[in-house]
PyMOL CGO cylinders between C-alpha atoms (Angstrom):
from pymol import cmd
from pymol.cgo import CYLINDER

trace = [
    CYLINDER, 74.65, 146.79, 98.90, 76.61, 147.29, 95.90, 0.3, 1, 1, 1, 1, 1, 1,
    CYLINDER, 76.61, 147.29, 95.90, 77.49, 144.72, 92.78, 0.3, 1, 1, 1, 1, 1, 1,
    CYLINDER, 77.49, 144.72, 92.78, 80.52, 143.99, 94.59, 0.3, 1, 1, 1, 1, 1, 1,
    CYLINDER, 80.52, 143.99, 94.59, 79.49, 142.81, 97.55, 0.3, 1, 1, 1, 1, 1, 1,
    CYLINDER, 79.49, 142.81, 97.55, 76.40, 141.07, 96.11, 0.3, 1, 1, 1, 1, 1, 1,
    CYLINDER, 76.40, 141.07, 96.11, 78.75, 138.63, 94.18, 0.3, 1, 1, 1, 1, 1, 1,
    CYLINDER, 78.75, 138.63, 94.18, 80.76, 138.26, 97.52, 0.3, 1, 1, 1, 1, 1, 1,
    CYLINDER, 80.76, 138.26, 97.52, 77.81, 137.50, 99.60, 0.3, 1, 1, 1, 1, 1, 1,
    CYLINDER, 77.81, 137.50, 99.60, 77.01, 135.01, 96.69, 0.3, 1, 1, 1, 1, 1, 1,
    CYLINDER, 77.01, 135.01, 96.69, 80.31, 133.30, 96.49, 0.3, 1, 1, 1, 1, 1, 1,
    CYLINDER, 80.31, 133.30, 96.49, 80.27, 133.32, 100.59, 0.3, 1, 1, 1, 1, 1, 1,
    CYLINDER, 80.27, 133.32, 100.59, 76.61, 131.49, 100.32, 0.3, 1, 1, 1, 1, 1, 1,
    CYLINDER, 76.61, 131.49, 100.32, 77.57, 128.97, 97.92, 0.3, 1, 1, 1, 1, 1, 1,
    CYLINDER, 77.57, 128.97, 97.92, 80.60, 128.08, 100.23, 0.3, 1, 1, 1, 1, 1, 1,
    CYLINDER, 80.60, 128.08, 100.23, 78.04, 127.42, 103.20, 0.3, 1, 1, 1, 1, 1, 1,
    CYLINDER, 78.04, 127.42, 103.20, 75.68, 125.44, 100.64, 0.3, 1, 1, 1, 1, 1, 1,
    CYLINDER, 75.68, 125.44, 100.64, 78.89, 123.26, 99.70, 0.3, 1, 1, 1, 1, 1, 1,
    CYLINDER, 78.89, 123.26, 99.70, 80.29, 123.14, 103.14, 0.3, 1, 1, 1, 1, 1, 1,
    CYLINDER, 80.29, 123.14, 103.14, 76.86, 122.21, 104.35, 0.3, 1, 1, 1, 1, 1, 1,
    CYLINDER, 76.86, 122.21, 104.35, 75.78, 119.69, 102.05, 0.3, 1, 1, 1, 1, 1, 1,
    CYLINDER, 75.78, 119.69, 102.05, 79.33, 117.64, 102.17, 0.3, 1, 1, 1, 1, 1, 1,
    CYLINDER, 79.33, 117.64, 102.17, 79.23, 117.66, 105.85, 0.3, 1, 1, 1, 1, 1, 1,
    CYLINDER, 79.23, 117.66, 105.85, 75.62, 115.85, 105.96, 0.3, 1, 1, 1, 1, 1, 1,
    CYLINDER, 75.62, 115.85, 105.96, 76.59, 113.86, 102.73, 0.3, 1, 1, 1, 1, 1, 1,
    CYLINDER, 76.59, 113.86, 102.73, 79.43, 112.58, 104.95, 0.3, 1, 1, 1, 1, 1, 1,
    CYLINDER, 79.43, 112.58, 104.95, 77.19, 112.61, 108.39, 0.3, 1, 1, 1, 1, 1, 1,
    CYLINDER, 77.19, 112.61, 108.39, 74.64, 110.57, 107.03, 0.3, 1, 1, 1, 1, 1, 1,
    CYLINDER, 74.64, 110.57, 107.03, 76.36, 107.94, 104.81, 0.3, 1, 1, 1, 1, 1, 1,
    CYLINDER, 76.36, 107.94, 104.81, 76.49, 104.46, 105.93, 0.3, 1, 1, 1, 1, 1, 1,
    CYLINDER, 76.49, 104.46, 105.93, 79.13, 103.80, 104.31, 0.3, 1, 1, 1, 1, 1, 1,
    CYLINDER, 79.13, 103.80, 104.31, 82.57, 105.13, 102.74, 0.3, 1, 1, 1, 1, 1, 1,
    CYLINDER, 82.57, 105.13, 102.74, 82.49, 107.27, 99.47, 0.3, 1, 1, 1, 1, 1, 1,
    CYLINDER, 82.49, 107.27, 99.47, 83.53, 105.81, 95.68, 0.3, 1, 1, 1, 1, 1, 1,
    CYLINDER, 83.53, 105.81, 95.68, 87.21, 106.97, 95.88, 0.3, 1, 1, 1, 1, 1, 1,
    CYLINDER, 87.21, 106.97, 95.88, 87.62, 105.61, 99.76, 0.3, 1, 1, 1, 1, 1, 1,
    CYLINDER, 87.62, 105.61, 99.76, 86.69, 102.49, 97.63, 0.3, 1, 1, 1, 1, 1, 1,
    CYLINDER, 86.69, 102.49, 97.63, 89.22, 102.89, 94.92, 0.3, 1, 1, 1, 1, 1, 1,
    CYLINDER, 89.22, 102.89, 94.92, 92.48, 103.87, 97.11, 0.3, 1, 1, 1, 1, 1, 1,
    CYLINDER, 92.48, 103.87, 97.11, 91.77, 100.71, 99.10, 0.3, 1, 1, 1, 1, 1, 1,
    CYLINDER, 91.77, 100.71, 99.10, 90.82, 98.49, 96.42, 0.3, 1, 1, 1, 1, 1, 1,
    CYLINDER, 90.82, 98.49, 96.42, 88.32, 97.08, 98.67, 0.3, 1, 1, 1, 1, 1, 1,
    CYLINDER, 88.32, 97.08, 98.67, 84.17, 97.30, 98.43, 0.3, 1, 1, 1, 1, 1, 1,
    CYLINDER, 84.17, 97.30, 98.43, 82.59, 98.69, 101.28, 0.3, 1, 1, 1, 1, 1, 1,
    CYLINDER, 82.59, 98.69, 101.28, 80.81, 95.11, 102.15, 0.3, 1, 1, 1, 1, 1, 1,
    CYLINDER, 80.81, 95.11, 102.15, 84.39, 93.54, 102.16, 0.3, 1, 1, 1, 1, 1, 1,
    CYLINDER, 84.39, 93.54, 102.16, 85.64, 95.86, 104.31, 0.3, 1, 1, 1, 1, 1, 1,
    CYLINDER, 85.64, 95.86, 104.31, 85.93, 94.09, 108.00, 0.3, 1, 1, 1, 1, 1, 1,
    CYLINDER, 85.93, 94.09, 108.00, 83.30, 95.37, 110.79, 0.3, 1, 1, 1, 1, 1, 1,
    CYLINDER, 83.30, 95.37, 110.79, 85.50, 96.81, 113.28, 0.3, 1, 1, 1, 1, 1, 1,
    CYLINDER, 85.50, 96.81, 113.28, 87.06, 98.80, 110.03, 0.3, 1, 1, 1, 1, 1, 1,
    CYLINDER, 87.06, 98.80, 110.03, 84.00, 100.17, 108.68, 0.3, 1, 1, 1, 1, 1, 1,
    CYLINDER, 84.00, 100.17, 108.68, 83.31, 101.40, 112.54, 0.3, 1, 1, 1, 1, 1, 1,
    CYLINDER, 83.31, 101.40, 112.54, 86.27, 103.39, 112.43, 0.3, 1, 1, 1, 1, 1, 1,
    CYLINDER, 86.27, 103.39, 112.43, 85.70, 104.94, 108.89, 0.3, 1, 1, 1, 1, 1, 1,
    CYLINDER, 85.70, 104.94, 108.89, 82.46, 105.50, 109.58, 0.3, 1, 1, 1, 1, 1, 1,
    CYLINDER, 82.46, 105.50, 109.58, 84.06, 107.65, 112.74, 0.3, 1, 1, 1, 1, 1, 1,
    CYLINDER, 84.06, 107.65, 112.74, 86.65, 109.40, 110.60, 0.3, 1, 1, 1, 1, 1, 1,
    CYLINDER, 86.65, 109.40, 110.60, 83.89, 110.64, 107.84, 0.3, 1, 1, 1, 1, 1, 1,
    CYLINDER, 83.89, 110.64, 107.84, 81.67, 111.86, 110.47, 0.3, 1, 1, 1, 1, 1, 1,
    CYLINDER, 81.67, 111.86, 110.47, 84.49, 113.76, 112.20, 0.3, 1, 1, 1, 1, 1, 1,
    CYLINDER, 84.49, 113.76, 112.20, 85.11, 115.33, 108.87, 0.3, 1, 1, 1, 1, 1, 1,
    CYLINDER, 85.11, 115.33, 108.87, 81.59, 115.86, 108.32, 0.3, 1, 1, 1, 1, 1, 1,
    CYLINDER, 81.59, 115.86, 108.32, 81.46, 118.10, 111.88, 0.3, 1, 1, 1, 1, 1, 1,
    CYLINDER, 81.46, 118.10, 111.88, 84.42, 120.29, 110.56, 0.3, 1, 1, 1, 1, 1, 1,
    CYLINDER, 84.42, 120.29, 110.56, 82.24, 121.03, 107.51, 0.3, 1, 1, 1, 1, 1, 1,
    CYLINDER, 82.24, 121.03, 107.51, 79.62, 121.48, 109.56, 0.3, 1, 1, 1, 1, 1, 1,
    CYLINDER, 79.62, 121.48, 109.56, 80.78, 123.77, 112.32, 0.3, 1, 1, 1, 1, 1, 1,
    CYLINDER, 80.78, 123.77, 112.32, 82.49, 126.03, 109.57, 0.3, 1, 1, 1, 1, 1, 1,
    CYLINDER, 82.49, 126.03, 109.57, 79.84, 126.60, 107.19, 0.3, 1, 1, 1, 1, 1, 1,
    CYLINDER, 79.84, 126.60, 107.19, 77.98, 127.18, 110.13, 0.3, 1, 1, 1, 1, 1, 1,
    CYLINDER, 77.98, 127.18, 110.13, 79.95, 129.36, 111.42, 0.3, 1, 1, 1, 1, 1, 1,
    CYLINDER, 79.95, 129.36, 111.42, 80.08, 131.26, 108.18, 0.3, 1, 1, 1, 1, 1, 1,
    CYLINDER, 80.08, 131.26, 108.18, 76.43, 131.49, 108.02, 0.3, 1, 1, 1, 1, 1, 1,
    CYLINDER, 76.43, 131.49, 108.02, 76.34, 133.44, 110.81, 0.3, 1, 1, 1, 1, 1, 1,
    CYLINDER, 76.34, 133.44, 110.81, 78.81, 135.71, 109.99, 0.3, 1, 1, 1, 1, 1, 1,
    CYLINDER, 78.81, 135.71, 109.99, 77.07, 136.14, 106.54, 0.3, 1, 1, 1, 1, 1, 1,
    CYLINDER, 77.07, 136.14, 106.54, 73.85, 136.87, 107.95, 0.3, 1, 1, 1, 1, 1, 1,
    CYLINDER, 73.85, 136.87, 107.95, 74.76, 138.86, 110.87, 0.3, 1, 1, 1, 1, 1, 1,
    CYLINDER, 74.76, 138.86, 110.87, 77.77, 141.26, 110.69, 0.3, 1, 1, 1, 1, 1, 1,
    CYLINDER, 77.77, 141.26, 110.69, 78.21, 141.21, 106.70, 0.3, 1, 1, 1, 1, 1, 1,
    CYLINDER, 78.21, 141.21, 106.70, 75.34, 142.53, 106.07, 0.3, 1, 1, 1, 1, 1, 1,
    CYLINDER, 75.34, 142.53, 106.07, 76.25, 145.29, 108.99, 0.3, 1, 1, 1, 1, 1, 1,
    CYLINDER, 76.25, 145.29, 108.99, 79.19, 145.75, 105.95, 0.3, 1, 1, 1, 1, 1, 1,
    CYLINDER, 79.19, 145.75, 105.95, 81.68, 145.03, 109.35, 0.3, 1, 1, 1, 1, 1, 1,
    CYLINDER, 81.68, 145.03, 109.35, 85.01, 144.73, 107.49, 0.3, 1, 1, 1, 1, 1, 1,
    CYLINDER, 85.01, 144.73, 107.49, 85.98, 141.63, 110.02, 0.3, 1, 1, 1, 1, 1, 1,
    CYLINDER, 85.98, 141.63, 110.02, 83.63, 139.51, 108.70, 0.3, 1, 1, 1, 1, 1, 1,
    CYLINDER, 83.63, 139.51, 108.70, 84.94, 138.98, 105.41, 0.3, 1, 1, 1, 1, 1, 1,
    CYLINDER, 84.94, 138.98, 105.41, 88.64, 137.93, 106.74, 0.3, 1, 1, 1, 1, 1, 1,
    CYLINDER, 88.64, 137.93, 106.74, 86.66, 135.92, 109.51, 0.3, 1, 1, 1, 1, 1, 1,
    CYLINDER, 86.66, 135.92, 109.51, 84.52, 133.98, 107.19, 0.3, 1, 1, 1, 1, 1, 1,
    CYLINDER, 84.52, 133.98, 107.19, 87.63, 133.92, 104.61, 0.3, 1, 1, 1, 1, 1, 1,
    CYLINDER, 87.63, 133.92, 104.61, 89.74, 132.10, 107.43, 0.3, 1, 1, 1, 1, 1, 1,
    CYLINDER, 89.74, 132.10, 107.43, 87.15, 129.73, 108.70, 0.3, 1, 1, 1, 1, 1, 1,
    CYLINDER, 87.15, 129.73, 108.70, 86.59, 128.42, 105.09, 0.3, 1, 1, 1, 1, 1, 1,
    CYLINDER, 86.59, 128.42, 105.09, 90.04, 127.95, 104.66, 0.3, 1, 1, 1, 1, 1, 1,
    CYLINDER, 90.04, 127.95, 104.66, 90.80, 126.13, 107.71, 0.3, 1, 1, 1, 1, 1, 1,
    CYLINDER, 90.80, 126.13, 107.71, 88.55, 123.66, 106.83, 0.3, 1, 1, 1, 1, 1, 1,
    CYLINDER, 88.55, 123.66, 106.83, 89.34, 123.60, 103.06, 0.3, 1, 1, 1, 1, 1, 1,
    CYLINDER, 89.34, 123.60, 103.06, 93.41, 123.48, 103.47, 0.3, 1, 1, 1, 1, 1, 1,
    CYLINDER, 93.41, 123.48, 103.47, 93.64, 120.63, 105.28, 0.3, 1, 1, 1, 1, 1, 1,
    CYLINDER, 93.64, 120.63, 105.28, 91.21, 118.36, 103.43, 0.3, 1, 1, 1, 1, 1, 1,
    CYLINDER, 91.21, 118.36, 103.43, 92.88, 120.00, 99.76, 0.3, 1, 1, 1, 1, 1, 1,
    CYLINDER, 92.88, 120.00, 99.76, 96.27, 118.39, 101.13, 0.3, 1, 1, 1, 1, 1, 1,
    CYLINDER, 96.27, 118.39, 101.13, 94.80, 115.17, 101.76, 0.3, 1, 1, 1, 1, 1, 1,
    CYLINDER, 94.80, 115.17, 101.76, 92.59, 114.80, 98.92, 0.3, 1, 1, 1, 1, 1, 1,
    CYLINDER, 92.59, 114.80, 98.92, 95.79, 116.21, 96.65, 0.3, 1, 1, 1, 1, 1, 1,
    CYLINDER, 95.79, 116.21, 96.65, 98.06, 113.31, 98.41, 0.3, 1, 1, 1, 1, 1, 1,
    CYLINDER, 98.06, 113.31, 98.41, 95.72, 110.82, 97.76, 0.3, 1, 1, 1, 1, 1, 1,
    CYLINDER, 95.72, 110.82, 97.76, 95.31, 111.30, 94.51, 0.3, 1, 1, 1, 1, 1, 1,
    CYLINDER, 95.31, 111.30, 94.51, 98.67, 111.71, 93.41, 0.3, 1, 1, 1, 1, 1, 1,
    CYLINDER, 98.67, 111.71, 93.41, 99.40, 108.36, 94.94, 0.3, 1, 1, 1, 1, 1, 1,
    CYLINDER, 99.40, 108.36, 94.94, 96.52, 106.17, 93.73, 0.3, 1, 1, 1, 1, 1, 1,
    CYLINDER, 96.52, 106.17, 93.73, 94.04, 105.67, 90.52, 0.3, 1, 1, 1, 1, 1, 1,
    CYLINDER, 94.04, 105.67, 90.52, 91.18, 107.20, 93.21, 0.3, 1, 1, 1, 1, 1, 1,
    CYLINDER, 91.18, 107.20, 93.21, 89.56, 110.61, 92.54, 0.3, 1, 1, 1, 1, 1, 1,
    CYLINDER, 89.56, 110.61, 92.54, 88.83, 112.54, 95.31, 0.3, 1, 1, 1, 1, 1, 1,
    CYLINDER, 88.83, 112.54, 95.31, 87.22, 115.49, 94.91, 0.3, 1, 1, 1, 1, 1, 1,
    CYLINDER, 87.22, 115.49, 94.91, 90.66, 117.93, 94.76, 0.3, 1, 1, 1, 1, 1, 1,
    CYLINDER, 90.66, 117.93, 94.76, 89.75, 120.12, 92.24, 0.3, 1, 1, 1, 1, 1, 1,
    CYLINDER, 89.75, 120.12, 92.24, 86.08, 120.96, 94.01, 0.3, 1, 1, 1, 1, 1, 1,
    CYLINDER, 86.08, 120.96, 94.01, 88.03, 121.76, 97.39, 0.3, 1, 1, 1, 1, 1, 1,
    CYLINDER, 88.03, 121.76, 97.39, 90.58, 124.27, 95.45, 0.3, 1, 1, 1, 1, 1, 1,
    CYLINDER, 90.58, 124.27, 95.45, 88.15, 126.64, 93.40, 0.3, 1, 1, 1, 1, 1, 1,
    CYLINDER, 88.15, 126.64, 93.40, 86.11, 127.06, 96.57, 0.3, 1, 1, 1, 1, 1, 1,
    CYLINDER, 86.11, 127.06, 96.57, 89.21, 128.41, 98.41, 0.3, 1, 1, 1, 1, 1, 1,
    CYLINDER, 89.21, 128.41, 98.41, 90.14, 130.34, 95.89, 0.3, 1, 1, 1, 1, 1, 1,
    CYLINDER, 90.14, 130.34, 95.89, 86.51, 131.21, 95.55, 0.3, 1, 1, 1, 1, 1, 1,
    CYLINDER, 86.51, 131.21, 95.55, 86.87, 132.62, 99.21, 0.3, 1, 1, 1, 1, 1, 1,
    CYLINDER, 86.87, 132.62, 99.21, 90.00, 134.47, 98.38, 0.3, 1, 1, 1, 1, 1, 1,
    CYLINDER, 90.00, 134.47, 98.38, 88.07, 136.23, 95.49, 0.3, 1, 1, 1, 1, 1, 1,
    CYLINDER, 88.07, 136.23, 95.49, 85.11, 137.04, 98.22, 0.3, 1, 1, 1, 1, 1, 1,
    CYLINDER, 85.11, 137.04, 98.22, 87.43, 138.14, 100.26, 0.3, 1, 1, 1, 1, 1, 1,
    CYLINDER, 87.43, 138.14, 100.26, 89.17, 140.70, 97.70, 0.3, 1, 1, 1, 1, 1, 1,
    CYLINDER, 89.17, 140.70, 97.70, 85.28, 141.50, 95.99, 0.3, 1, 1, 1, 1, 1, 1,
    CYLINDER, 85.28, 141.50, 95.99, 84.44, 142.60, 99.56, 0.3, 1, 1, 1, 1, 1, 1,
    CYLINDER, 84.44, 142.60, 99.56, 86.90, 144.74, 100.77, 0.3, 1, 1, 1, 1, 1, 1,
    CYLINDER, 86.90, 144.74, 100.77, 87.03, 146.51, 97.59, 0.3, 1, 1, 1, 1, 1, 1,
    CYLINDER, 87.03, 146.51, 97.59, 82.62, 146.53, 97.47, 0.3, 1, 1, 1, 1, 1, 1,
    CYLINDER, 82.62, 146.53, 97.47, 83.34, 147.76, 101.35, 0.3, 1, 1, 1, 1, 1, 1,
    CYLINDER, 83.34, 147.76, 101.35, 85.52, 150.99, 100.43, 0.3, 1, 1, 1, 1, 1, 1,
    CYLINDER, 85.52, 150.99, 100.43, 82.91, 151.90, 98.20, 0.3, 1, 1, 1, 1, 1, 1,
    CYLINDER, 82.91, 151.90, 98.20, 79.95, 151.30, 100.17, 0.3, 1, 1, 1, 1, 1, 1,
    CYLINDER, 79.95, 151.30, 100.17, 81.75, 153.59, 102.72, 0.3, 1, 1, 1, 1, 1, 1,
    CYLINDER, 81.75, 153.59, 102.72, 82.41, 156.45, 100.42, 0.3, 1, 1, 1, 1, 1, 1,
]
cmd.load_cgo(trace, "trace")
């Protein structure tokens, strides 16, 4: 496997790791994160029951998105990258950024609307990390192949 491809798999690895560990960081908590706090205005323990039920239910859906795509990527990584199948990049590419578009709007909206921080910033340099994984292996591909 050439350099190219190396720092491709790399990028596509952290994405997993970061896809991975927000889904269970949103799985697990028992209750909403710091900037959930801030857009409402409203501490988690003043926050009525029947409310915290259904954020609790919207973080956990997130948290199987997250999940099922870096998942999903995982296996692709492991499996037909390292076959150098030219699919695989685009496939893993696409997955991440299904996942990462939608939340990158939100988070964007939300913080151009309120003093809360959501985490933006994070969610747009790992789809444009993809995007660069994407380009490093297609071109490490064409040169693995000649």
């Amino acid at each position: 496997m050439n350099g190219k491809l190396k720092i491709a798999f790399g990028i596509y690895a952290f994405n997993i790791f970061g896809m991975i560990s927000i889904g269970l960081i949103y799985e697990l908590s028992s209750e909403f994160m710091p900037f959930h706090s801030d857009v409402i205005q409203t501490k988690w323990v003043d926050v009525d029951h029947f409310s915290q039920i259904l954020y609790l239910g919207m973080m956990r859906t997130e948290a199987a998105g997250f999940l099922a795509a870096g998942t999903a990527i995982l296996i692709l990584l492991l499996i037909p990258f390292l076959k150098f199948e030219r699919w695989s990049y685009w496939a893993m590419t696409i997955v991440g950024l299904v996942e990462y578009i939608p939340t990158l709007f939100a988070t964007y909206h939300v913080s151009s609307i309120t003093d809360a921080s959501p985490p933006w910033v994070f969610i747009l340099a790992l789809s444009v990390s993809l995007i660069i994984a994407l380009c490093l292996a297609e071109v490490g591909n064409k040169q693995e192949n000649k």
